[in-house]
C-alpha positions as CSV (number, residue, x, y, z in Angstrom):
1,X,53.2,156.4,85.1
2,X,52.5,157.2,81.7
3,X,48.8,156.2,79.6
4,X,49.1,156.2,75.7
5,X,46.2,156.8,74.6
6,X,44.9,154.4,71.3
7,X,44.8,156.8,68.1
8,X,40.8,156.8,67.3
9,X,39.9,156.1,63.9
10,X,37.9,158.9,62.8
11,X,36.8,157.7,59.4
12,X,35.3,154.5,61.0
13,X,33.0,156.7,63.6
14,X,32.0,158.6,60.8
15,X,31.1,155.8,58.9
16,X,29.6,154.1,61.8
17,X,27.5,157.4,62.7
18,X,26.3,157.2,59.0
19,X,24.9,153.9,58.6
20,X,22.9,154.6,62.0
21,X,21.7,157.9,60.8
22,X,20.7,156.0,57.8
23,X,18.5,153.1,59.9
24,X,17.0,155.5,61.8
25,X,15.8,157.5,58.6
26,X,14.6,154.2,56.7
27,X,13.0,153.0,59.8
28,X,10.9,156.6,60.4
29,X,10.1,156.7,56.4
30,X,9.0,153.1,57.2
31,X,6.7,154.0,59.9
32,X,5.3,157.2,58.3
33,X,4.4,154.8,55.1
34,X,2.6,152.5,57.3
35,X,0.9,154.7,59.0
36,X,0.0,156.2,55.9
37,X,-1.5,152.9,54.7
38,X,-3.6,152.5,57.3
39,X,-4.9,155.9,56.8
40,X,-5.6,154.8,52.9
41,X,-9.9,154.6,52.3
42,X,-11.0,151.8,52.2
43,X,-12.9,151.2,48.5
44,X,-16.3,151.2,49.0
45,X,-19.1,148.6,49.7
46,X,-22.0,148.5,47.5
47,X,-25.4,147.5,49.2
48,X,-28.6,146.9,48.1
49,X,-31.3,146.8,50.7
50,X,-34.8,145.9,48.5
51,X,-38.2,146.9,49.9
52,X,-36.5,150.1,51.1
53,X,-39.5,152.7,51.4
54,X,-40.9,150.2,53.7
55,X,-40.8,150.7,57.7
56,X,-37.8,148.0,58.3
57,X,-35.9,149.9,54.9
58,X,-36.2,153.2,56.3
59,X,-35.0,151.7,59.5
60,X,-32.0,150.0,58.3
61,X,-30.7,152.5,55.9
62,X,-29.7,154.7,58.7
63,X,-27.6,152.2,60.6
64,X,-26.1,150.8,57.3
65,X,-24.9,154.4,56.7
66,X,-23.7,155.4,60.3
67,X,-21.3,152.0,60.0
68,X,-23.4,149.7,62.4
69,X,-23.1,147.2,59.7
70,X,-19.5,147.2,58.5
71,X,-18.4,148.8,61.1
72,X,-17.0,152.5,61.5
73,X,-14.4,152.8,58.7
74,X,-16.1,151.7,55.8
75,X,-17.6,153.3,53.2
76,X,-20.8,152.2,51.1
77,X,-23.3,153.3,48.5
78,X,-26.5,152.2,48.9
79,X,-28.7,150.9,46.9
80,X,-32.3,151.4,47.3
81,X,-35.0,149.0,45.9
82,X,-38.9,148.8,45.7
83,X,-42.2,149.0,43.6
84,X,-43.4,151.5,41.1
85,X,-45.9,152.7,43.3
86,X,-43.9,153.0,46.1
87,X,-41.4,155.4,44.1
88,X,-42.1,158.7,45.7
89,X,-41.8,157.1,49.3
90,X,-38.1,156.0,48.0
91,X,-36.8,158.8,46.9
92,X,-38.0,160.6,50.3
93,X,-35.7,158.0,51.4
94,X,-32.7,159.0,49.1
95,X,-33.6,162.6,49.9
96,X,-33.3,162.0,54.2
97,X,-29.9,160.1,53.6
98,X,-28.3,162.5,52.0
99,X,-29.5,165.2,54.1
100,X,-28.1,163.3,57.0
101,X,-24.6,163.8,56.0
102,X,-23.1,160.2,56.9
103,X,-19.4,160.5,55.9
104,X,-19.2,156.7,55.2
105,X,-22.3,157.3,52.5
106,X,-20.5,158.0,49.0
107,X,-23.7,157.8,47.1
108,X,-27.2,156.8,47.0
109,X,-29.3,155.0,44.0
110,X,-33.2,154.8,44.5
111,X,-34.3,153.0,41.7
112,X,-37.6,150.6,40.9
113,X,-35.6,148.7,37.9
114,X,-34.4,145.6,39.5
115,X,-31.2,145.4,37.1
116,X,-29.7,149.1,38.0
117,X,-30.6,147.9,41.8
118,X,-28.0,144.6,41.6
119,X,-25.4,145.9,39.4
120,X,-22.0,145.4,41.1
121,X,-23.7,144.7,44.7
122,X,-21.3,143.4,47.3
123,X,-24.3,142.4,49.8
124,X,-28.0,142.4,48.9
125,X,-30.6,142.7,52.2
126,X,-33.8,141.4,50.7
127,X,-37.2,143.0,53.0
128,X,-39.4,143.4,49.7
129,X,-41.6,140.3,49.8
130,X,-45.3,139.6,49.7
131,X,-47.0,139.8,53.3
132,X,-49.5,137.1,54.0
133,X,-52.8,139.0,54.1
134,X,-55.8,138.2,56.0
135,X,-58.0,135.0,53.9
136,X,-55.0,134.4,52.1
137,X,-54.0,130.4,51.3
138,X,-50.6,129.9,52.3
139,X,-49.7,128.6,48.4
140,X,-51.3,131.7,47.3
141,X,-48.5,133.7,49.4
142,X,-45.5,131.5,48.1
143,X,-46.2,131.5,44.2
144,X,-46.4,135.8,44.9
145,X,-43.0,135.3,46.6
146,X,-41.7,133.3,43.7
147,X,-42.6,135.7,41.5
148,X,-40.6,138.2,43.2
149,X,-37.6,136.2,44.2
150,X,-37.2,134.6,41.0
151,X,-37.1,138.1,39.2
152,X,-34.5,139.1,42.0
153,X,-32.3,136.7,41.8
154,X,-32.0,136.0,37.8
155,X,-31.2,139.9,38.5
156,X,-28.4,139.0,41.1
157,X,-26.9,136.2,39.3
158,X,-26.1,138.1,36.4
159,X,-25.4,141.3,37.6
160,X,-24.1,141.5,41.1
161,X,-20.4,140.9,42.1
162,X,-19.0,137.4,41.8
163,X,-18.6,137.4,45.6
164,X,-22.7,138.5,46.4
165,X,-23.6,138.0,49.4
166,X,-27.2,137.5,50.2
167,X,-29.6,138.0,53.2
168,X,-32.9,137.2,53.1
169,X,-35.3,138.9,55.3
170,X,-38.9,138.8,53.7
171,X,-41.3,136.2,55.1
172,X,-41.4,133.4,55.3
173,X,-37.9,134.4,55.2
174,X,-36.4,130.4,55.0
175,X,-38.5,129.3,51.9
176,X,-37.7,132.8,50.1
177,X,-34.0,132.1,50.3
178,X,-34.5,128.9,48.7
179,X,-36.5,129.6,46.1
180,X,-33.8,132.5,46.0
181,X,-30.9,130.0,45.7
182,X,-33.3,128.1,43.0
183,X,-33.1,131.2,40.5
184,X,-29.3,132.0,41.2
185,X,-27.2,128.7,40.3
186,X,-23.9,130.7,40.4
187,X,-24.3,132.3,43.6
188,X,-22.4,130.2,45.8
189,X,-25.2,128.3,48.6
190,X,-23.3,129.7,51.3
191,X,-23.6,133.0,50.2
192,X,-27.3,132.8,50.5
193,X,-28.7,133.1,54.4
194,X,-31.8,134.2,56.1
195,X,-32.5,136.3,59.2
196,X,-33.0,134.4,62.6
197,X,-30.6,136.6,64.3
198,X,-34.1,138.4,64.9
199,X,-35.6,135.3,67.4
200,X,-31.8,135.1,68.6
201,X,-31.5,138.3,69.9
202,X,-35.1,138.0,71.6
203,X,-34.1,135.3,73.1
204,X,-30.9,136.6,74.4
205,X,-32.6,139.4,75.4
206,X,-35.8,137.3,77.5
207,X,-32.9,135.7,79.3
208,X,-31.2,138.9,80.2
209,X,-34.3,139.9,81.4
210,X,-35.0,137.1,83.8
211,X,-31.8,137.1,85.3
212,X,-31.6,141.0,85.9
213,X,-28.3,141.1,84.2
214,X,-27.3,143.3,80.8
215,X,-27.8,141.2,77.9
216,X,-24.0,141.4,76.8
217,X,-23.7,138.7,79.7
218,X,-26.3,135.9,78.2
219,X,-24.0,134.7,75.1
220,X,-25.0,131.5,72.9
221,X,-28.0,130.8,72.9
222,X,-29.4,128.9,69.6
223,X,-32.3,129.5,67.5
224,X,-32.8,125.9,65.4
225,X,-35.2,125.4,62.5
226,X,-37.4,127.7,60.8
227,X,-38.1,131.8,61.5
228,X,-41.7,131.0,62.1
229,X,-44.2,129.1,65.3
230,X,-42.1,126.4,65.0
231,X,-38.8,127.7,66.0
232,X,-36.8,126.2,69.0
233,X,-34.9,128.7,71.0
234,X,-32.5,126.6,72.6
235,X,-30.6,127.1,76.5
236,X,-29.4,124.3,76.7
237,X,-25.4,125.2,75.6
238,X,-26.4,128.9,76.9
239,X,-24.1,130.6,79.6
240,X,-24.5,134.2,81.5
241,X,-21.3,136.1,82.9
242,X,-21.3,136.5,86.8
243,X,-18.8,137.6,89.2
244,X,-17.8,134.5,89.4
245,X,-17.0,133.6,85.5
246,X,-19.3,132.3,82.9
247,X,-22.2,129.5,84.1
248,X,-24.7,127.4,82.6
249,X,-28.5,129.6,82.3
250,X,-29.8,126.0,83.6
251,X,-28.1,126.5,86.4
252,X,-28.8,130.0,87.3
253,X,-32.5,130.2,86.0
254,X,-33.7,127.8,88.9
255,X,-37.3,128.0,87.2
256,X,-37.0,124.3,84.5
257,X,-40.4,124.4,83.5
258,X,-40.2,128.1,82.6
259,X,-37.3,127.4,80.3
260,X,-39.2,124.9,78.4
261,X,-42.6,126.6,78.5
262,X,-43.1,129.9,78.7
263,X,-39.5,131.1,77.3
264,X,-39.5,129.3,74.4
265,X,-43.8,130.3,73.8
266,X,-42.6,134.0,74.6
267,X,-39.7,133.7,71.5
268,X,-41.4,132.3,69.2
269,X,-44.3,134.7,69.7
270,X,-43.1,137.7,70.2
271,X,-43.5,139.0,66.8
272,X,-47.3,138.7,67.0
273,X,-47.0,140.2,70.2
274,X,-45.7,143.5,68.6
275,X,-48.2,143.3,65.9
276,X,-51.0,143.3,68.7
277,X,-49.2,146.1,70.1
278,X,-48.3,148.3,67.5
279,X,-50.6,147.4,64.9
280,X,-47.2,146.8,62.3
281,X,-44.9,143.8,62.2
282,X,-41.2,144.6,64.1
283,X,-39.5,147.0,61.9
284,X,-36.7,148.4,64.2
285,X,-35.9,145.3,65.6
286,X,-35.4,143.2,62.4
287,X,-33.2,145.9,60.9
288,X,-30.9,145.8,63.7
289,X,-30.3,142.3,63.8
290,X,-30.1,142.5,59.9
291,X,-27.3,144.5,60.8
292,X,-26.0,142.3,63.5
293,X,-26.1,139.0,61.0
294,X,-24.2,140.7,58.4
295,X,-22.0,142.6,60.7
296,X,-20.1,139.1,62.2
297,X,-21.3,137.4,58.6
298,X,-18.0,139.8,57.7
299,X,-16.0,140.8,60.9
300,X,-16.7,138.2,62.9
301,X,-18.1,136.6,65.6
302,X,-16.3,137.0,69.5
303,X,-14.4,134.1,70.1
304,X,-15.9,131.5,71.8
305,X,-19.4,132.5,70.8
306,X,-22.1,132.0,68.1
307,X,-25.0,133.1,66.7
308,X,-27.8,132.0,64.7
309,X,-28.2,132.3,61.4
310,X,-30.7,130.7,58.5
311,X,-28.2,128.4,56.2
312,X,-28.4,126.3,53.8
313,X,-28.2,122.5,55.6
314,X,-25.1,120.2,55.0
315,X,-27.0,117.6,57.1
316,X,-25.8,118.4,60.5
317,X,-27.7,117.4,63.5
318,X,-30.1,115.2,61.1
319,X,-31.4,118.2,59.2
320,X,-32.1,117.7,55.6
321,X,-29.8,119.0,53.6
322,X,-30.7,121.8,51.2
323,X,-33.1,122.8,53.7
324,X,-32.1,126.5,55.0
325,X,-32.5,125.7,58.2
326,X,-31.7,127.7,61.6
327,X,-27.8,126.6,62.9
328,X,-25.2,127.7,65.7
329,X,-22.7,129.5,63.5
330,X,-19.6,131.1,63.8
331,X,-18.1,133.4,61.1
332,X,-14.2,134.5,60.4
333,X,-13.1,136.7,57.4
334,X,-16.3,137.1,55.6
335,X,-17.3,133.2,56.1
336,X,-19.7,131.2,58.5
337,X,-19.7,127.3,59.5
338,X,-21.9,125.3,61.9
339,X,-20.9,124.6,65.2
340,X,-20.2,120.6,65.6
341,X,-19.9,118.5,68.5
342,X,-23.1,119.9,70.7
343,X,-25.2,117.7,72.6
344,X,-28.7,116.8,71.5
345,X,-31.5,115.6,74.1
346,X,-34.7,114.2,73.3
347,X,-36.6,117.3,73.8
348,X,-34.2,119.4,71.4
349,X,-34.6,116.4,69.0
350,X,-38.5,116.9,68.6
351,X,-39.1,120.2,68.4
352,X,-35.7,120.7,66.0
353,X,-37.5,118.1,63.5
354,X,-40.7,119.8,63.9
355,X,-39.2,122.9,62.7
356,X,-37.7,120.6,59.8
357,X,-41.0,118.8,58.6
358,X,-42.9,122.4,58.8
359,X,-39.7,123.8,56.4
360,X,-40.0,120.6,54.2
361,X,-43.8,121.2,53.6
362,X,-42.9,124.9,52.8
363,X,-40.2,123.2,50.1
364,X,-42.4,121.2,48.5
365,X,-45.0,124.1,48.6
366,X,-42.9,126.0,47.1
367,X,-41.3,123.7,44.2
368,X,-44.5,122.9,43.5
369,X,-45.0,126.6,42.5
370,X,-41.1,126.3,40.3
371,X,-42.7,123.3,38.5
372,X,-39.1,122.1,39.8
C-alpha cells in the first residue's frame, strides 16, 4: 500500500513562522517598556515641616527622608521652617540631613521666611506653635497661636500647590487647624486635619499591652473629640487577632471597669506623664504618628480598619459641624471619610459631647481673637 504524502506549502509556514516571530518580539518590547515604566522616578514630593529645629522637627525629618511617610519609592524635598532666633539650630538641621545621605532626599530648604517655606508644598506638617507656659490665660495662648497660624496660612493659600495638604500638630492642635482653615478659604476643608493619630496609637498600644499580644493585633480602636483631657479613647468597636480569628477587646479584656477607668485616664494622660518623666513634651512619639496620619492620609488605610484622625465635622454622630473634631476614618487614594453606621451607648454619648462643648469653648475663644 502506497501513502501520498500532501505537498506542504512552504510560503504559508514561512509566513506563519513570521507573524509569530513578530508577536513574540512586540510582546517582549512590551514587557521591557513596562518594566521600564515602573522603573521611571517618581517626581518628587515637596514638604514643609514648620517648627523644624524643634525636638519633634528634628525627629521627623529623619523618617520623612528614609520614606516612613510616603513610603520607600518616593522622593521629597523638604522644606524646613522656624523662627529667626532659632536659625542656626535649622540649618544644623539642613546640615545633618544632607550628611545622612537619604537617596529619596533631592534637596533641602531651611529658611525663616514663611513665603519661600510654602511655595509649591504638596503637604505642610505644622509643629511651630506657641506652648502654653506656666501663669499663662488660656486666651492669652490662642490670640499667640492666631498670630502664627493666620501668617501661615495666608502664606499657604497663596503659595502652596492647589492640592495642599495640611496637618496640624501644634497645640491645642484642633483649634489651630481651625483658625488655620479661617485664614485659608481656598484650601479645600478636607485638606486641613489635626494629629490624634498620637492618643490613637497610645491607645492601641495600652491595649497591646494588657493583653500580652504585639500591637499589630489590637486594630480599630477610636480616639473621638478633642487632642486634649477630654478625649474619649473608645473599645467599644475594638478587636485583637488571636489564634482563633479577630474578637471583640470587651470580650477578651475580662477587666470592664478597667476599660472605662483606668484605660481611658492612662490615654488621655499620658502625655503629661512623659512630661513628668522626661521633663519635654513627646517628641519621638508625635513625629511618628505624624508620619503614620499622613502615610494612610495618602496610601491608605488596611482594609477593614481605621484610624483616627482630627477633621473637620460634617455633623456625624451629633458633632457640630465645622468643629475639627476626632473621627474613625478611613482613607483611599489621597482621601479620608468618616466611618458611618457605628453604634453609640450612653457612655460614648457623654464623654464624646464633653469633648465637643470643651472644642466649642476653644471656637468661640478663639473667634473671639479673629474678631470673626
Amino acid at each position: 500500500m502506497e501513502f501520498v504524502g500532501e505537498e506542504i506549502d512552504y510560503t504559508f509556514v514561512i509566513q506563519k513562522t513570521l507573524v509569530l516571530m513578530l508577536c513574540v518580539a512586540l510582546s517582549w518590547k512590551m514587557i521591557i517598556y513596562m518594566c521600564n515604566l515602573l522603573n521611571i522616578e517618581k517626581e518628587p514630593i515637596r514638604i514643609l515641616v514648620t517648627g523644624a529645629a524643634g525636638n519633634i522637627g528634628y525627629a521627623i525629618a529623619p523618617m520623612i527622608a528614609r520614606g516612613m511617610m510616603l513610603g520607600p519609592d518616593q522622593p521629597m524635598i523638604l522644606h524646613l521652617l522656624d523662627i529667626e532666633p532659632a536659625s542656626k539650630s535649622l540649618e544644623a538641621v539642613k546640615m545633618e540631613l544632607q550628611d545622612s545621605a537619604f537617596p529619596l532626599l533631592q534637596g533641602v530648604i531651611a529658611t525663616t521666611n514663611v513665603v519661600e517655606a510654602c511655595k509649591d508644598v504638596n503637604i505642610a506638617i505644622m509643629i511651630g506653635g506657641f506652648a502654653r507656659k506656666e501663669g499663662m490665660e488660656r486666651k492669652d495662648v490662642t490670640s499667640k497661636n492666631v498670630v502664627i497660624f493666620k501668617a501661615q496660612a495666608s502664606a499657604l493659600e497663596r503659595y502652596a500647590s492647589e492640592d495642599c495638604k495640611v496637618l496640624v500638630v501644634a497645640n491645642p492642635a484642633n483649634t489651630n487647624a481651625l483658625i488655620l482653615k479661617e485664614f485659608a478659604p481656598s484650601i479645600p476643608e478636607e485638606n486641613i486635619t489635626c494629629l490624634t493619630r498620637l492618643d490613637h496609637n497610645r491607645a492601641q498600644a495600652r491595649l497591646a499591652d494588657k493583653l500580652s499580644v504585639p500591637v499589630s493585633s489590637v486594630k480599630n480602636v477610636i480616639v473621638w473629640g478633642n487632642h486634649s483631657s477630654t478625649q474619649y479613647p473608645d473599645t467599644n468597636h475594638a478587636t485583637v487577632t488571636t489564634k482563633t480569628g479577630d474578637q471583640s477587646i470587651k470580650e477578651v479584656v475580662s477587666d470592664q471597669k478597667w476599660l472605662k477607668n483606668e484605660f481611658i485616664t492612662e490615654v488621655q494622660q499620658r502625655g503629661a506623664a512623659i512630661i513628668r518623666a522626661r521633663k519635654q513634651s513627646s517628641a519621638l512619639s508625635a513625629a511618628s504618628a505624624a508620619c503614620d496620619h499622613i502615610h494612610d492620609w495618602f496610601l491608605g488605610t488596611p482594609k477593614g480598619t481605621w484610624v483616627s484622625m482630627g477633621v473637620c465635622s460634617d455633623g456625624s454622630y451629633g458633632i457640630p459641624p465645622g468643629l475639627v473634631y476626632s473621627f474613625p476614618v478611613i482613607c483611599e487614594k489621597g482621601s479620608w471619610k468618616i466611618v458611618q453606621g457605628l453604634s453609640i451607648d450612653g457612655f460614648s454619648r457623654e464623654k464624646m459631647d464633653d469633648s465637643a462643648r470643651e472644642l466649642a469653648e476653644e471656637k468661640a475663644l478663639a473667634y473671639s481673637c479673629l474678631n470673626v
